[in-house]
N, C-alpha and C positions, 0 to 999 in steps of 0.2 A: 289121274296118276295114282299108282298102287303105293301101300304102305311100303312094300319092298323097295319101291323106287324112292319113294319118300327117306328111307333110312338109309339107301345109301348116298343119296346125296347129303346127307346131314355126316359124315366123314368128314369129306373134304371140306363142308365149312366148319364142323366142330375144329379141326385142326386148324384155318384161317385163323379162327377167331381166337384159339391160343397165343398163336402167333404175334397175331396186334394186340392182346392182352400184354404181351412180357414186349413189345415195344419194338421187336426183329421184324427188317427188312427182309424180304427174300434173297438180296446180298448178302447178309446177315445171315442169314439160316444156310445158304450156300457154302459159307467159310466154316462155317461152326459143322454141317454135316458133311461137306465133301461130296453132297448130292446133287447135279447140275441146276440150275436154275430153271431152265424149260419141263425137268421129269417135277421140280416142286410144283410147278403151274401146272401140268397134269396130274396132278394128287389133288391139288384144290378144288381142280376142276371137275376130278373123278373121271378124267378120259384116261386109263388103265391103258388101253391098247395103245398109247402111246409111249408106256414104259418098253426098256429091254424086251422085255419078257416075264410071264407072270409070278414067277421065283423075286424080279425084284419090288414085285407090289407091293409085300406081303415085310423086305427088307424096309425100304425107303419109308415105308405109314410106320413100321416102327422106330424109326432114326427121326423121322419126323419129329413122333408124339413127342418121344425121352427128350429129345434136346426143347421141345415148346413146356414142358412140363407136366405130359399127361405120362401113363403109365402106357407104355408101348404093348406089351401084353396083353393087359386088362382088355387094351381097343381093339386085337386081333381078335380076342376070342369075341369080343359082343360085336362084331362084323364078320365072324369067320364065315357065316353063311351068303356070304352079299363076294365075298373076297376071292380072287381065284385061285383053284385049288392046284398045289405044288407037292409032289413026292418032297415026306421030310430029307431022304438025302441030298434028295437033287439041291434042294431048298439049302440045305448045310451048307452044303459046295460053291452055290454058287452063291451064298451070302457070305464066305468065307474067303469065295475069288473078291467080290467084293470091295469086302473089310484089308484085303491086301493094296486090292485096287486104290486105293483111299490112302490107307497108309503108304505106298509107294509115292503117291502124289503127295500124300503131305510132306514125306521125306523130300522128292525134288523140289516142292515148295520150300523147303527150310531153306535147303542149299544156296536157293537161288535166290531166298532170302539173306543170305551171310554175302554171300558174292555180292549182294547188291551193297550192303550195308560195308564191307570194305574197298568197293567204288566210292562210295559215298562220303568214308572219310581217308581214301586216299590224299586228296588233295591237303587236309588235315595235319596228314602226318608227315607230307613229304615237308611241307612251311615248317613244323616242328625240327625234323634231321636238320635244316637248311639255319636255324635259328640257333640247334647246338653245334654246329660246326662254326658259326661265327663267335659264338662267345670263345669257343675253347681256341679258335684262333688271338682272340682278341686277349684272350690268359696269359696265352705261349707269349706274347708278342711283353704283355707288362714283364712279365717274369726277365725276360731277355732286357727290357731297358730299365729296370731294377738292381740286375747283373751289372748294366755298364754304370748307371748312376755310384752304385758303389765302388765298385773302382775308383769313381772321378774322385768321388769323397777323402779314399784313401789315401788316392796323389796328391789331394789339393790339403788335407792336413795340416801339415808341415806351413805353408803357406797361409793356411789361417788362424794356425797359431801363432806364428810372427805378425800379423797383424793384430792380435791380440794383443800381442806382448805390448804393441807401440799404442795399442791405443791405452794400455794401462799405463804405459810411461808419459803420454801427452797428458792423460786425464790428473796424472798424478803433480806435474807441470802445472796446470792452470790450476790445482788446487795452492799449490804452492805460490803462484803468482797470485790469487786471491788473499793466499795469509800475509804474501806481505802488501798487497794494497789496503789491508785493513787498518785502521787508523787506532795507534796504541794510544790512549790517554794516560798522561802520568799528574796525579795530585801536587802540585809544587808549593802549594801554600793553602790555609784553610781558618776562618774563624766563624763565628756564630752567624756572620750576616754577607759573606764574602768568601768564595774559593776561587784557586786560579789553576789551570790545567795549561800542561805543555807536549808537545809531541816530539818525537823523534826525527820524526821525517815531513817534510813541507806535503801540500795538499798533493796530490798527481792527476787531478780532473777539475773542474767543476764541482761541485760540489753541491748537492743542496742539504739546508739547512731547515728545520720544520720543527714550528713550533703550535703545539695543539693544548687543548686546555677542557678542562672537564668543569668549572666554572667560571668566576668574574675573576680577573686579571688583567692587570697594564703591564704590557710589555715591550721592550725594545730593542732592537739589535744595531749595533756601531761597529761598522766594517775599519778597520785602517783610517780611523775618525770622521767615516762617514755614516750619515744613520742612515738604515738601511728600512728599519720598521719602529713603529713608535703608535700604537694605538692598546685599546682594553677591548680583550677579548672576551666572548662570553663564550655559556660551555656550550661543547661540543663544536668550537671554532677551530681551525686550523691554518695558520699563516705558513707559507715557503718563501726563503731566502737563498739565493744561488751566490755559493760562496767561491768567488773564481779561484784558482789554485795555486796564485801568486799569491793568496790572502795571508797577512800575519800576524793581526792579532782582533776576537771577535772580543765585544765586550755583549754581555744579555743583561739584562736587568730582568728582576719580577718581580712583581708587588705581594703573588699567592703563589710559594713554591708548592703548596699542598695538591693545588688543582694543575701543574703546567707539568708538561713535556716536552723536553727537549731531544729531537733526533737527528745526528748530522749524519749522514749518506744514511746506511743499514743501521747504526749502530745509534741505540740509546745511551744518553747522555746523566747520570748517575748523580746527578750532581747533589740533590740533599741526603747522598752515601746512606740507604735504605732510612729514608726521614729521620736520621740523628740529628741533621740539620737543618728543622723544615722552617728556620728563618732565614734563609738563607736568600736573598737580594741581587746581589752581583756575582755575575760569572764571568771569568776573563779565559780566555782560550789565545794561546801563545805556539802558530804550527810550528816546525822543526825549521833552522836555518832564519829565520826573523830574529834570533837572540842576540847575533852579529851586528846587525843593522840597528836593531833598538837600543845596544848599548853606544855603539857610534852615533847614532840620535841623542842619547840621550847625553851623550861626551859633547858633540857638538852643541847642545843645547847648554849646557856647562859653560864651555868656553865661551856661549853668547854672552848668557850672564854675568862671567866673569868681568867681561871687558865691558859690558852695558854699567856695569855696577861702576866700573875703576871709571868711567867717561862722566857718571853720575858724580862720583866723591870729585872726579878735577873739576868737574863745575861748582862745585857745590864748596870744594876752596877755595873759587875765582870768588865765589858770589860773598864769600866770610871777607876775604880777603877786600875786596871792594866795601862791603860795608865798614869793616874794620876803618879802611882812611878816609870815607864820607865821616866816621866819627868824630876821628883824630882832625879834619880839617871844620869841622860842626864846630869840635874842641879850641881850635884855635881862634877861630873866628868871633870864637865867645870868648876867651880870655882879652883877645883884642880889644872887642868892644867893653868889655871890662876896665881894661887899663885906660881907653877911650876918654870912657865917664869918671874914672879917677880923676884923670884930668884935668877935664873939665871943671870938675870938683875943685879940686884945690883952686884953679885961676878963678873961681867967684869965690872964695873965699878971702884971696887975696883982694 
């Protein structure tokens, strides 16, 4: 083989070897120059007569070089003599039909690159339109029962401000029925070691009664002269007494008013009146309506005595009176026997 052949085979693979140098497929180099794939493998290959015609030899080796990296020029002219020879106009012309040819395809490429690309997210868009017509139905529709909620509101007003009203009169009702279920104590007597408390108004429940202690303490509670509790509490003990509400009068005793508490239902019980009186011993609690009863107790207990006492004195005249004439007959029987032994006396003397 001659040097001439030798050199122009070294073309087509100097340009191969660009090619796999910068890493482009013949796919690759097809998109990038717009030059069919079959005339690139006759370039590589240096079969020339399988080009158009020899005008695009001379085109394609330069569009080759430029896009692999080599200087398209430089390689025409150190091959110009191996390369076929093209009148420069002809040469212009038909590399300028070409470069049209190319550009018109790339332009239908694009197009049909856009056309593809809004196939592609028609689907896209049309889920989107379908997505804004639901919401903005879904708007209209709040808006609309927004419209009628307020209305209701409007009309129904009136009607729940009268229930207001009533529930501020009921609420205001059971407060009032609370203040008079609360249990008023009033102080009716008081000394150093002894208070007595009475109320207005008798129990109206059950009642309990709690009695808690923060140390040592004997305590005991006597219902209507029943004892009720009667043990020493240590601290932190807590005793409960259910005080029924016929109850009338409680008595407490404690040994350490210091450390006790006393609570009857809700309410604490005062009783050493802010420790002025922290000797304080017995506590007598008198409810409302027992005052009645305790004084006719204590009337009837009166006239028991009375009469107990006047049954006591008539005995107790019977009994003077009987000794009296066991005396007076002691008495006689002694003077008797006195005069007896006079008697006697004198008839021995005689």
């Amino acid at each position: 083989m001659s040097e001439e052949q030798d050199k122009q085979l070294n073309i087509g693979k100097k340009l191969k070897d660009a090619r796999v140098a910068n890493g482009l497929t013949l796919d690759d180099l097809q998109q990038a120059t717009k030059i069919q794939k079959r005339y690139l493998i006759a370039i590589e290959d240096e079969k020339f007569d399988e080009l158009p015609g020899d005008f695009y030899v001379r085109a394609f080796i330069k569009q080759y070089a430029n896009t692999v990296g080599l200087n398209g020029n430089e390689l025409l002219q150190e091959y110009d003599d191996y390369l076929p020879k093209t009148k420069t106009e002809d040469y212009s012309e038909h590399l300028n039909q070409a470069v049209e040819t190319r550009r018109d395809g790339a332009k239908r490429t694009t197009a049909a690159d856009r056309i593809d690309g809004i196939r592609r997210y028609l689907p896209t868009i049309i889920v989107s339109l379908i997505v804004i017509i639901v919401l903005a139905a879904i708007w209209v529709t709040a808006i609309a029962r927004n419209h009628k909620d307020s209305s209701k509101i409007d009309s129904s007003s009136v009607s729940v401000s009268g229930e207001s009203s009533k529930k501020k009169a009921s609420s205001s009702s059971k407060k009032k029925t609370k203040q008079n279920n609360k249990i008023k104590f009033t102080e009716s007597s008081r000394n150093a070691n002894t208070v007595a408390y009475r109320t207005s108004k008798p129990l109206s429940k059950n009642t309990n009664l709690q009695i808690s202690t923060t140390g040592s303490s004997t305590n005991s509670v006597n219902v209507d002269g029943r004892n009720r509790l009667n043990q020493t509490m240590v601290a932190n003990d807590k005793k409960t007494v259910v005080l029924a509400k016929n109850a009338n009068t409680v008595t407490i005793r404690v040994s350490n008013a210091r450390v006790t508490k006393i609570k009857i239902g809700n309410q604490t019980l005062d009783f050493t009146d802010n420790n002025r009186y922290p000797s304080t011993r017995v506590i007598t609690i008198t409810f409302g309506g027992s005052t009645t009863s305790s004084s006719s107790s204590s009337s009837s207990n009166t006239t028991r005595t009375t009469s107990q006492n006047s049954t006591s004195n008539v005995q107790n005249n019977r009994t003077v009176q009987n000794r009296n004439s066991q005396v007076t007959t002691n008495n006689s029987s002694v003077n008797n026997q006195r005069t007896a032994n006079n008697g006697n006396q004198t008839n021995n003397r005689q």
